[in-house]
C-alpha positions as CSV (number, residue, x, y, z in Angstrom):
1,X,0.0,0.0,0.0
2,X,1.3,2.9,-0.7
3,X,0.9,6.6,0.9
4,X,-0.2,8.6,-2.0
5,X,-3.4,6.1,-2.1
6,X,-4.3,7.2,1.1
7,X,-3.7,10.3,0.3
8,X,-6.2,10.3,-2.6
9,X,-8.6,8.3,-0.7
10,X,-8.7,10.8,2.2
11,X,-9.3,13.6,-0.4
12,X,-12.2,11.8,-1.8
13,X,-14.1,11.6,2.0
14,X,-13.1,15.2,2.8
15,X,-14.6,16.3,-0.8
16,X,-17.1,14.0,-1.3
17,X,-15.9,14.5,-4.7
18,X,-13.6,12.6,-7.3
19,X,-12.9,15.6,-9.1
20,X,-12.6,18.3,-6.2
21,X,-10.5,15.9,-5.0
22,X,-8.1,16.1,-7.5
23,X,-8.2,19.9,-7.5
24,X,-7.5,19.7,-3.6
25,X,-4.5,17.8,-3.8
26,X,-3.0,19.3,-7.5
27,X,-3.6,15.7,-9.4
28,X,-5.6,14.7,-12.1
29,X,-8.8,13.1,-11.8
30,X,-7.5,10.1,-13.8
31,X,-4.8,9.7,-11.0
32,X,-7.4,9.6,-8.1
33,X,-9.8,7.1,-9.5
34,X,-6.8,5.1,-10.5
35,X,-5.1,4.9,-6.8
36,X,-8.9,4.6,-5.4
37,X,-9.1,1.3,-7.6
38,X,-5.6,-0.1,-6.6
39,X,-6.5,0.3,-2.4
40,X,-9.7,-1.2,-2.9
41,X,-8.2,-3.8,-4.8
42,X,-5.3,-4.4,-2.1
43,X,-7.8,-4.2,0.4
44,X,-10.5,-6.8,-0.9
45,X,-12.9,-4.1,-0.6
46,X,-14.9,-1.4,-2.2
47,X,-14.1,2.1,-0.3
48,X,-17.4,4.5,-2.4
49,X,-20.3,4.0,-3.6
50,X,-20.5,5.9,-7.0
51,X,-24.2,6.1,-7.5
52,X,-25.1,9.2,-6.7
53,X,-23.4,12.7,-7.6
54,X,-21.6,12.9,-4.4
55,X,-19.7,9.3,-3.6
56,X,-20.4,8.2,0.0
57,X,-18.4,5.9,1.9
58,X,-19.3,2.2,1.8
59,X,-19.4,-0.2,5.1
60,X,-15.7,-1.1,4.4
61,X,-14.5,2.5,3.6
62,X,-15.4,3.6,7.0
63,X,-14.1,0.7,8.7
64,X,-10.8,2.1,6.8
65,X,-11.2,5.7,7.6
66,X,-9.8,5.7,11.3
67,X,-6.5,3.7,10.0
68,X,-5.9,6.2,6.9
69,X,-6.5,9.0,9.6
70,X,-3.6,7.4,11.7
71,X,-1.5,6.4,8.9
72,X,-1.4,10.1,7.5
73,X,-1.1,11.4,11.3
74,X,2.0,8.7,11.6
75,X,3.5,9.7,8.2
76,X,3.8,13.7,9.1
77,X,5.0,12.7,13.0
78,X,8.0,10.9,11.7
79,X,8.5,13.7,8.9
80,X,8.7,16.0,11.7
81,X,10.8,13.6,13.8
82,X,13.4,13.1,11.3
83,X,13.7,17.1,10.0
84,X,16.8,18.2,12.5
85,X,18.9,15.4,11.3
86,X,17.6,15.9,7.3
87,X,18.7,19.3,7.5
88,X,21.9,18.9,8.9
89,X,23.3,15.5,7.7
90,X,21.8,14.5,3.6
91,X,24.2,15.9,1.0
92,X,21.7,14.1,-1.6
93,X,18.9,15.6,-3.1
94,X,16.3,14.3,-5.6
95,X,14.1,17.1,-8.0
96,X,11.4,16.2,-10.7
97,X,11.5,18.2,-14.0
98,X,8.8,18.4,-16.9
99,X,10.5,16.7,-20.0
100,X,11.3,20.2,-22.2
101,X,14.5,20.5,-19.2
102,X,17.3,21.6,-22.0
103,X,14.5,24.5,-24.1
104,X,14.8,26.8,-20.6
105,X,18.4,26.3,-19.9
106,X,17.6,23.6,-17.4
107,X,20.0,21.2,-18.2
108,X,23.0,23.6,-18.5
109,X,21.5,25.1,-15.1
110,X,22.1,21.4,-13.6
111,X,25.0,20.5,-14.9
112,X,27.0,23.8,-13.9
113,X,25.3,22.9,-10.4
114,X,27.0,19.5,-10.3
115,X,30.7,21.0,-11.7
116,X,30.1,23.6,-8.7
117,X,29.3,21.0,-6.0
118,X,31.0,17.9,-6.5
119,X,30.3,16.8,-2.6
120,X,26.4,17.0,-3.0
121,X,24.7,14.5,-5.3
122,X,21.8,15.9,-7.1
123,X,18.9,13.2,-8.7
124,X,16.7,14.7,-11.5
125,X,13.9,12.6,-13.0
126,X,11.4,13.6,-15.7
127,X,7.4,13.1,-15.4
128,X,4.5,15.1,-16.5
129,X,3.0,17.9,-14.2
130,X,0.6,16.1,-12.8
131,X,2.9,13.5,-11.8
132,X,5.8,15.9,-10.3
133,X,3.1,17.1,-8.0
134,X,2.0,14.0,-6.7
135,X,5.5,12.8,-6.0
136,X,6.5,16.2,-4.1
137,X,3.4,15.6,-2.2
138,X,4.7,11.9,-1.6
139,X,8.1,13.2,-0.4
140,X,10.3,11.8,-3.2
141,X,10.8,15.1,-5.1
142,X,12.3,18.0,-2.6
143,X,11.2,20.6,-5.5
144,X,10.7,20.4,-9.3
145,X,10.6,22.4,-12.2
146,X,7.4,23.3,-14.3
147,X,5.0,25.9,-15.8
148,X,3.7,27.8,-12.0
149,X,0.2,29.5,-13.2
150,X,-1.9,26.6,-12.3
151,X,0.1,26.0,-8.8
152,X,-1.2,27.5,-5.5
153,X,1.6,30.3,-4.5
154,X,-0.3,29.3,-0.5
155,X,1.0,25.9,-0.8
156,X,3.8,26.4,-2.8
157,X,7.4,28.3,-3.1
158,X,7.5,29.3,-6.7
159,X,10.9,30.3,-8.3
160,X,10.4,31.9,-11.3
161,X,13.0,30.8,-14.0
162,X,11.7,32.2,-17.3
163,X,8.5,33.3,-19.0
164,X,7.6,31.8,-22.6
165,X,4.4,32.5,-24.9
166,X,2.0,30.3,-26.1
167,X,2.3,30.5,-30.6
168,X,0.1,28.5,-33.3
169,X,2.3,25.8,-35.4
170,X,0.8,24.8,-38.9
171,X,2.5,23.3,-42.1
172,X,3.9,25.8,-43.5
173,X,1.3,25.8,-46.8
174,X,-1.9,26.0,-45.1
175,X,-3.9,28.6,-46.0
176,X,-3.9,30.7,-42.6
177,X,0.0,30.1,-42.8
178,X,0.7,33.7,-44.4
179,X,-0.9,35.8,-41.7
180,X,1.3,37.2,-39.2
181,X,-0.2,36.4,-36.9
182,X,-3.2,34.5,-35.6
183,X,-6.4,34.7,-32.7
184,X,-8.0,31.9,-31.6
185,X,-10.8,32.7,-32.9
186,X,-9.4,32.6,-36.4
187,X,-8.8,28.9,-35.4
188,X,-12.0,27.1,-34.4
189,X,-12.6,24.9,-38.0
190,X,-9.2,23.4,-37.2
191,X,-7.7,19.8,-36.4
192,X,-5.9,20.5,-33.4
193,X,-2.9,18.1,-32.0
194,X,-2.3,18.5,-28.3
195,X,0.4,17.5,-25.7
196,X,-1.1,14.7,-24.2
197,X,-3.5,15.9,-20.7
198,X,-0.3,15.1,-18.4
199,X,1.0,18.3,-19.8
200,X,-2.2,20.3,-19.0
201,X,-2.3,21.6,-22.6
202,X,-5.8,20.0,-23.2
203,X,-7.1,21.7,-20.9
204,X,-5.4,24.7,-21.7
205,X,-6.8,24.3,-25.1
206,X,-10.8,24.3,-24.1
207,X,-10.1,27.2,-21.5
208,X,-8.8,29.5,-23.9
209,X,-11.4,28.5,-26.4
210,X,-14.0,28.7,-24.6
211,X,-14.7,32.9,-24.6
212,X,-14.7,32.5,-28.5
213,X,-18.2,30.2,-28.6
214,X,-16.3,26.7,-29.8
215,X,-14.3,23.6,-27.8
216,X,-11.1,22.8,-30.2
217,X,-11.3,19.6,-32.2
218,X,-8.6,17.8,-31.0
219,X,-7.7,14.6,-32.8
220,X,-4.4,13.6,-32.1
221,X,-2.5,13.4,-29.0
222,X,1.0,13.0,-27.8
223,X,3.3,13.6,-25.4
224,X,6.6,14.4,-27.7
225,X,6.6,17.4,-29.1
226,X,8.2,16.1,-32.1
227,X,6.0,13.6,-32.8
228,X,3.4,16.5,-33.1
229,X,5.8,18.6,-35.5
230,X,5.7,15.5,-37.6
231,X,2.0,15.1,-38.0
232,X,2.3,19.0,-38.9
233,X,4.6,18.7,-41.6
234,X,1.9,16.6,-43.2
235,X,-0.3,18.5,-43.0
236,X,-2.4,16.6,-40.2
237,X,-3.5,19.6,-38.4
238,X,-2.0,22.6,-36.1
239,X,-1.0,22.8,-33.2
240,X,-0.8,25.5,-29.8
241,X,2.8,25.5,-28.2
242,X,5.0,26.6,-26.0
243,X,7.4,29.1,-28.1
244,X,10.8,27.9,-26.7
245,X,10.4,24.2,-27.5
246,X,8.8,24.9,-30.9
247,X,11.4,26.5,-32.2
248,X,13.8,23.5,-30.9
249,X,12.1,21.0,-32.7
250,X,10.9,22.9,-35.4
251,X,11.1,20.6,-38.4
252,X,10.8,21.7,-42.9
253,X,7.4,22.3,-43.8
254,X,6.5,23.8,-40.3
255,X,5.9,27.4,-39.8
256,X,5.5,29.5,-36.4
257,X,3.2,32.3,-35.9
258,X,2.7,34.5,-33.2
259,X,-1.1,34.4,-31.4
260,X,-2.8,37.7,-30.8
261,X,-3.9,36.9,-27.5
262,X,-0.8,37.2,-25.3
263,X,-0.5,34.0,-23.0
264,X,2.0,33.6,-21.0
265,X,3.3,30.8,-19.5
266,X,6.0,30.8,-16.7
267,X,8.5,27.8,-15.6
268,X,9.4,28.3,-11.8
269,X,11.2,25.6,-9.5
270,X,8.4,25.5,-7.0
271,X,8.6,22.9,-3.3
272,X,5.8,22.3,-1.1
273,X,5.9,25.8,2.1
274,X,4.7,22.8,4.7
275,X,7.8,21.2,4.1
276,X,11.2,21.7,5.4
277,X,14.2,21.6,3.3
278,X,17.1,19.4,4.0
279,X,20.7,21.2,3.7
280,X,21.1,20.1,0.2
281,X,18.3,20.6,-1.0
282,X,18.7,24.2,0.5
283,X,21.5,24.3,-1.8
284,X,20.2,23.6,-4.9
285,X,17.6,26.5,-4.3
286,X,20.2,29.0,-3.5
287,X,22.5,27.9,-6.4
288,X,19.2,28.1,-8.9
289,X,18.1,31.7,-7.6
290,X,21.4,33.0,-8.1
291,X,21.2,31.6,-11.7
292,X,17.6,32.4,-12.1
293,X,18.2,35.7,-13.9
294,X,21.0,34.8,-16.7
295,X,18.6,31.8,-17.5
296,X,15.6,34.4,-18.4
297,X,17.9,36.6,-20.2
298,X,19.1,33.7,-22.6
């Protein structure tokens, strides 16, 4: 059993919710009904009843409740237990990263971090945003770097690294292709291919669609940018990126134009404020504030 399908379940009986659930703890709703179906399944029982519009504990999910209470209670003890000697003693730190690390100067960040600090060991793995909250939830990620304008600045640090602007991709002959530049309004008879919803970008499509009276027709999904600049080249449909990245995998027969409405997207190293930082991971913020400002200049 792990924690994070407590986590989700406890959620789900303070909400009464599956999907204000996921909004409370910064996951998707996927994830919760996913880790609800894996305790019920370790457990041998069912945890909710899903018939009506709110879910209501079943006979067995109440017997649970008490131990979830106490293993959540027992979990934050021993964090709390454990911080003097965290802060003092690890010289290791682990950090999650969304997958576009080397389009914001990440990876050069990182590596003149580890030339810098030979005597602290620094762990960096890539997951979607979704998934890089969870895990800094979990405790396995002491910070990570993504796009901040979804994250709550009450429950989060946020570093800001660099800003970047969303821009409309299309082959490079298609008929909107010699504007210079594009609404989104202009775009709502379109194939769209998205980033798949890990990313956020779906619903970042139907948010910013919505004002202009249409839901984007999205008929392709994936979560390589590349993959999507392919599809392009053919002709397959366009696409709304991140600038940055879509110029580092711009491929022949793809064109970028700028979009009139100006959104902004910013990538911040962000860690949970309930959580104390251990003495390397203390360091790796300090060294990635003091870089901060050369990164957003490059």
């Amino acid at each position: 059993m792990r924690l994070d399908w407590i986590r989700c379940f406890m959620a789900v009986v303070v909400t009464g919710s599956f999907s204000e659930a996921a909004e409370k703890i910064y996951v998707t709703q996927a994830t919760i009904s996913k880790h609800i179906i894996a305790l019920e399944k370790e457990m041998g029982v069912r945890l909710f009843n899903r018939a009506h519009r709110r879910v209501e504990l079943t006979a067995g999910g109440r017997a649970l409740l008490p131990y979830a209470e106490r293993c959540i209670s027992l979990y934050n003890e021993m964090h709390d237990a454990l911080a003097e000697f965290r802060i003092e003693d690890s010289t290791s730190v682990t950090v999650g990263s969304f997958p576009v690390m080397a389009h914001y100067g990440i990876t050069t960040l990182i590596t003149s971090y580890r030339k810098q600090n030979p005597e602290f060991t620094l762990q960096v793995e890539e997951k979607e945003t979704s998934e890089l909250l969870t895990e800094m939830e979990n405790g396995r990620f002491a910070m990570a770097f993504l796009r901040s304008e979804q994250i709550n600045p009450l429950k989060y640090h946020i570093l800001p690294i660099v800003k970047d602007h969303l821009v409309v991709v299309l082959y490079d002959k298609h008929p909107l292709a010699e504007h210079e530049s594009l609404s989104l309004k202009d775009l709502s008879n379109e194939d769209f291919l998205s980033l798949g919803k890990g990313t956020k970008f779906l619903d970042l499509y139907m948010e910013l669609c919505k004002p202009f009276g249409y839901a984007p027709r999205i008929i392709y999904t994936s979560n390589r940018i590349e993959n999507l600049m392919g599809m392009i080249s053919q002709n397959m449909g366009i696409s709304l990126l991140m600038d940055r990245p879509a110029r580092c995998t711009l491929c022949p027969g793809v064109k970028i134009i700028p979009l009139v409405e100006n959104v902004i997207s910013k990538v911040a190293l962000v860690r949970l404020r309930s959580v104390p930082m251990s003495f390397a991971a203390s360091r790796f913020w300090m060294f990635v504030r003091s870089c901060s400002n050369n990164i957003s200049n490059e």
